[in-house]
N, C-alpha and C positions, 0 to 999 in steps of 0.2 A: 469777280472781285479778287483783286493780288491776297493772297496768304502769306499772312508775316511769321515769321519764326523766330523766337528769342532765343538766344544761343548763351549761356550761362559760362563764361570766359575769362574774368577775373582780369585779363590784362591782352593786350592788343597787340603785341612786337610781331618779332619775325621768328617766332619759335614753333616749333612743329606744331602741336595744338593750331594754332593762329594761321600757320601756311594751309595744314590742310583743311581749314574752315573756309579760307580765303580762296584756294583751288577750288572746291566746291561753288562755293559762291557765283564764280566766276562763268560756270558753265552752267547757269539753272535758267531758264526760262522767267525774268524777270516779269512777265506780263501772268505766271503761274505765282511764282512765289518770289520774297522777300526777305533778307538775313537783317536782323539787329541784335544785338549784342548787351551784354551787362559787361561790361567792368568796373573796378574800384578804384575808388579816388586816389589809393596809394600811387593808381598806374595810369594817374590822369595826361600824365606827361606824354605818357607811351603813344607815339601817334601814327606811327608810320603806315598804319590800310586807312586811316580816318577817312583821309580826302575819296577814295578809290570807294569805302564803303557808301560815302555818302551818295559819290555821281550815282552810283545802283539803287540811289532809293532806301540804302538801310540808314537806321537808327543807332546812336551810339549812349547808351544811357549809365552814365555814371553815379554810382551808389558808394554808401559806407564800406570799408574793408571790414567785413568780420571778423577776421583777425583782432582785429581793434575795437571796433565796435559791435558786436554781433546783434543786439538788440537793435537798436537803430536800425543794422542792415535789414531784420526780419519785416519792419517796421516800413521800409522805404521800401523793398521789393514786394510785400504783398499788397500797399496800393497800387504800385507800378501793374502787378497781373490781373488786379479788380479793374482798375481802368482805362486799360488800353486791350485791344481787340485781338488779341493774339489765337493764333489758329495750331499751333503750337509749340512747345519747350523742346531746348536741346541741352543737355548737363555736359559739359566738356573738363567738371572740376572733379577729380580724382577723390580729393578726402572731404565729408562736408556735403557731396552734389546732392544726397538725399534730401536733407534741408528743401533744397531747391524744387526738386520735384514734388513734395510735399504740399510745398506753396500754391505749387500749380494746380494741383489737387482740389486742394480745396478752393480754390477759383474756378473749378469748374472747365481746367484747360486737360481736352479730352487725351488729344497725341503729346507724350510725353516719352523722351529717348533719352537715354543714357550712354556715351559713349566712352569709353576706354582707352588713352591714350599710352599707359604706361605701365610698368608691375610694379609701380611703389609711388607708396606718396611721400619717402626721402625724411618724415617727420620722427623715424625712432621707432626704437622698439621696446620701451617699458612696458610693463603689465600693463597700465591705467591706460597709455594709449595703443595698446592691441587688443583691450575691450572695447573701446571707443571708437575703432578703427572699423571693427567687426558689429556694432551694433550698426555704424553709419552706412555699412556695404550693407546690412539687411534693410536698411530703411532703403537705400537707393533702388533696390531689385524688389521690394516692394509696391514702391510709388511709381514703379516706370513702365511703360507700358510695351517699347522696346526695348533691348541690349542689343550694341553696337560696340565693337575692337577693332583695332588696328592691325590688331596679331592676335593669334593663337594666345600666347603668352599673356599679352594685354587682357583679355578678354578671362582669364584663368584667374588670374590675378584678382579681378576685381568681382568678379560673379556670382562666385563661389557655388561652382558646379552646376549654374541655370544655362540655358543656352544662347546663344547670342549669334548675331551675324558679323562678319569679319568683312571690314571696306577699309579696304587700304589705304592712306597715305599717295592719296592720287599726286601726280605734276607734270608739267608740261613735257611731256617726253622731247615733245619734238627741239624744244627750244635747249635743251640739253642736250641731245646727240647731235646737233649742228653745233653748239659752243666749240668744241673741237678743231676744227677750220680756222680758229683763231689763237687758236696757241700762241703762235709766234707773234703776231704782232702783240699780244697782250701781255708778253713775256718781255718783250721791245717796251713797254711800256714802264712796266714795274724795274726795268732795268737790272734782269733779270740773264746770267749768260745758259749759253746753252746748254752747256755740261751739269748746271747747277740741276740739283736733282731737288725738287720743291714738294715738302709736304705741307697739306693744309687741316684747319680741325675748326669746322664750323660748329658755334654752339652757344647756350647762355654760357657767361661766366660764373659758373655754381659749382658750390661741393659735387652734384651729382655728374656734371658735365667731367670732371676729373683732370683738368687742365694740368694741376701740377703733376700728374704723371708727365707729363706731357714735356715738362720744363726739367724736369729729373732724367728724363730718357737722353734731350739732347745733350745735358752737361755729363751724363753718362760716354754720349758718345764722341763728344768733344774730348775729354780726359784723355780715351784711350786712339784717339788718331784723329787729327784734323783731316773734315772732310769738306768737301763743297755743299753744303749744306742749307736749306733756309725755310724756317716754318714757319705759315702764317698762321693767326691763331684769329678767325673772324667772331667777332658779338663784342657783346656788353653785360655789367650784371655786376653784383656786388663786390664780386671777388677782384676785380677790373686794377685798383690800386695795390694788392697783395700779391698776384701774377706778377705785376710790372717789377716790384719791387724785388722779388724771389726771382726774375730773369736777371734782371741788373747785379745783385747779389750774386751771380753765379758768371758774368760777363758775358753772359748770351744775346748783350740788345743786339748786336749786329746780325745774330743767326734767327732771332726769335723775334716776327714782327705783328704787335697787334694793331689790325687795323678797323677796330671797332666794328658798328652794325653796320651791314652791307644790302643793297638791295642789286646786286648784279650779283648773284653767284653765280651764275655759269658761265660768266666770263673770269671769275677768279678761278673756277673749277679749272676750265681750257688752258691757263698757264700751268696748272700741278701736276706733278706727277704720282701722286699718294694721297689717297684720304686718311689721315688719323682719327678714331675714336674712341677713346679708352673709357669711356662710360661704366659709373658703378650700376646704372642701371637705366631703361629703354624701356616702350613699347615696339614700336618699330619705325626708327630714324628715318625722317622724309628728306634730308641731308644724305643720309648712305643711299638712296634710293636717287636720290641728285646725282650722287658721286660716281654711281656705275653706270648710271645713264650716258653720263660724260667719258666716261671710258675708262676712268682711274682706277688702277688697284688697291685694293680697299683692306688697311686694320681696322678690324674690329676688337674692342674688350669681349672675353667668353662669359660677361654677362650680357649680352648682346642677340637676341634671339638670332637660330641658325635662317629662320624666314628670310630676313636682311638679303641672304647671299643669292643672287641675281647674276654673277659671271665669274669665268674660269681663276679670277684671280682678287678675290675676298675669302679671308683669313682672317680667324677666330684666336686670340690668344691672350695668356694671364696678362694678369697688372702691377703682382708683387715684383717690388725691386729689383727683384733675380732674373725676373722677366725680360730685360730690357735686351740683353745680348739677341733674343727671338726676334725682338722690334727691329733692334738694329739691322741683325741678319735679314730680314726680309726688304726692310729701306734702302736697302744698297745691293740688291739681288738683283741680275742682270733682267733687263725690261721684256717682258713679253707681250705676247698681242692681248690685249683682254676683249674675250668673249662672250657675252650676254644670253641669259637665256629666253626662251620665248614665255616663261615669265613675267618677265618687265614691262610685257604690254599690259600684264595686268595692273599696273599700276599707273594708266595713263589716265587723270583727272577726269574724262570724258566717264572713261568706265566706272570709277569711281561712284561720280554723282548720277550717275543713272540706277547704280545700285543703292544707294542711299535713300534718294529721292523717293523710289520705289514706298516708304515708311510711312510718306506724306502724300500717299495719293490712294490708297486701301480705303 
């Protein structure tokens, strides 16, 4: 009999969370096991694996946002674990996953995993919610019956000194380090000249994502000498009208182009020549891991675990405003070869869900 697994997700886009659930997915032995998913009605919109989860046979079960509702959601999720057959839970939600696992608990759902995507849940740091923060991390390591990170970091963050196994951020290597062979004509495409030196900065559009460094750095460096310049800035997310409006306010539409959620990254990756990410904070970026695979030289923010770095030319640096002449100076450094280490194989999807899996078959 197939083994279903509910996977505790909140919302379904193209964000790391969601990619590396979906790489998983992707390589498991459908006739063993089964993914379906919780998300919230907030993010009923959100569709883009829907079709892709369904042809595999999973489930896509949408619930109250506790945010909003929280009663109702307790309400709607522990009939969903009492009556449907589930073999086991995965928590993918940072602040709150105990709740979840608890439910499972007392349903009687035996394998219960917890996994770690990030080193903050972005929510604050008053007293009331760094008690509540820390009550919720002991309920979580509590009720769960594995710990799973993405990173050293991630896995620190959320554990609080238990031990846990680390499964990276699997992706298709292979489809990455061939994207490269298409440079040119995807550079032909975007109308794009040669000389033009192209950064890109995949991500939600969120405070934590850090975009407006991003729009500050170029009008920084526009000011002080017109270059051939052009960043594209890929997602979507609340901030999406506020960006646009702060690029236009600074006369950057022509330098700074948003081209919303994308499902070909690594053919955007193959026309760039720089990944940007200035993030106030990370687990460990399945984009940066995109990025080097593709061959791109890679900023990162130095809140940014040093794990990330994969080849000779990924660089860690600040983000305050004084910072930018460092960004600049590296953006416009003359191009070298970038070399990968043998690392990176560990982050090929395959390996990934073979260590993961491992969880679901003890």
């Amino acid at each position: 009999m197939v083994k279903r697994i509910l996977h505790f997700q909140g919302r379904m886009g193209l964000g790391g969370a969601e990619s590396f659930m979906m790489n998983i997915f992707r390589t498991v032995d459908l006739s063993e096991f089964v993914f379906d998913f919780v998300i919230y009605d907030t993010y009923k919109d959100v569709t883009p694996y829907n079709d892709e989860i369904k042809k595999m046979g999973g489930k896509i079960f949408v619930l109250p946002d506790p945010n909003r509702h929280f009663f109702k959601y307790i309400q709607e999720l522990f009939r969903l674990l009492r009556t449907k057959n589930f073999f086991a839970v995965e928590n993918e939600i940072y602040f709150g996953g105990g709740i979840n696992l608890l439910l499972a608990l007392i349903c009687g759902i035996k394998t219960r995993v917890a996994v770690s995507h990030a080193t903050s849940d972005g929510k604050g740091f008053t007293r009331t919610h760094l008690l509540l923060a820390f009550f919720l991390k002991k309920l979580l390591i509590t009720t769960a019956t594995d710990l799973v990170a993405v990173s050293e970091d991630a896995g620190n963050s959320l554990f609080l000194g238990k031990q846990f196994l680390i499964v990276p951020n699997g992706i298709d290597l292979a489809k990455f380090v061939d994207a490269k062979r298409y440079r040119k004509s995807n550079r032909e495409k975007m109308g794009i000249e040669e000389n033009t030196v192209v950064g890109i900065n995949i991500g939600r559009l969120e405070k934590q994502k850090n975009q407006t460094f991003l729009i500050d750095l170029v009008d920084s460096m526009n000011q002080r000498q017109k270059n051939n310049f052009k960043l594209f800035i890929v997602g979507t997310g609340s901030l999406l009208d506020e960006l646009e409006s702060l690029s236009r306010a600074k006369g950057l539409e022509d330098i700074i182009v948003f081209l919303g959620e994308r499902t070909d990254i690594d053919q955007l990756l193959s026309m760039s020549d720089i990944f940007l990410l200035p993030s106030l904070y990370e687990g460990l970026p399945t984009v940066g891991i995109e990025a080097q695979a593709a061959g791109l030289k890679s900023i990162f923010s130095q809140n940014i675990s040093s794990e990330i770095k994969l080849t000779n030319e990924c660089l860690f640096l600040p983000i305050s405003s004084g910072s930018f002449r460092f960004w600049i100076t590296e953006i416009f450094k003359s191009e070298q070869i970038v070399k990968t280490t043998s690392r990176l194989f560990f982050y090929d999807n395959k390996v990934a869900a073979k260590k993961l899996m491992t969880l679901y078959r003890k």
